[in-house]
N, C-alpha and C positions, 0 to 999 in steps of 0.2 A: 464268292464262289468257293467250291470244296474241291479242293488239290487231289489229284490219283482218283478223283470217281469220273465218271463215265457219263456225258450229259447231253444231250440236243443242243444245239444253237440256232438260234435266228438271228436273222441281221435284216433293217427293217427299215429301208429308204425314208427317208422323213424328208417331205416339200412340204410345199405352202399347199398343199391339199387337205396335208394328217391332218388329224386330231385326236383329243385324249380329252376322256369324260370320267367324274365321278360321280357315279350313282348312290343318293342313300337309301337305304328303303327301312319301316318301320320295323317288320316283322323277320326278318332277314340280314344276314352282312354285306357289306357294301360291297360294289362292284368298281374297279378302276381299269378301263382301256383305251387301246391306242387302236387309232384304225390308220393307213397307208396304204395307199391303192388297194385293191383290191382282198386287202389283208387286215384283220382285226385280230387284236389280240385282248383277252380281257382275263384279269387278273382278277381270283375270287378265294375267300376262306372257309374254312370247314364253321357249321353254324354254331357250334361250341368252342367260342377264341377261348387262348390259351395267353400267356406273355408273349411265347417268340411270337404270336402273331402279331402282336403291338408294337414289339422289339422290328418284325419285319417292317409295319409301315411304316414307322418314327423312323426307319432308314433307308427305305424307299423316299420320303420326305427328301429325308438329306441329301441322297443322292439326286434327286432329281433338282433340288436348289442348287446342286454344284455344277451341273449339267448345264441348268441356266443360267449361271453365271458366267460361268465361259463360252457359253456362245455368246452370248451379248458383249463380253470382251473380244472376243476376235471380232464381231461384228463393227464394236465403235473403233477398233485397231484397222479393219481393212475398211472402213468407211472414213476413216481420217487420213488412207494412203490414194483412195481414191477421189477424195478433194484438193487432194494436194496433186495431182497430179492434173488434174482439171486448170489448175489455176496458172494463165500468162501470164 
């Protein structure tokens, strides 16, 4: 994100409802969104990519791999506190 500029935020509940889809299409750039209740968001590029726009998904990528890494860490961390806790 860009320090001292001025931006919108959303903040975007994620259950076991979301989901997130990539679209390819032949003639056109790709589409990637997230939908949550009653909220979609879909991420799109100007149809003459440039690098930052490669540069942006190659880190979209990353970030969203780091995203799922940690949650499935906390997951297998609080599903091994709650086996342990289960057990007589």
């Amino acid at each position: 994100m860009m320090a001292g500029r001025r931006m919108s935020a959303l903040t975007l509940p994620i259950d076991g409802y979301a989901s997130s889809e990539f679209r390819a299409f032949t003639s056109r750039t790709p589409l990637f969104s997230v939908a949550a209740g009653r909220v979609l968001v879909t991420l799109t590029l100007p149809e003459r990519l440039h690098a930052e726009d490669v540069e942006f998904a190659r880190n979209l990528a990353e970030q969203a791999a780091a995203y799922a890494a940690e949650v499935e860490r906390m997951y297998r961390s609080a599903s091994g506190r709650l086996g342990k806790g289960r057990a007589a």
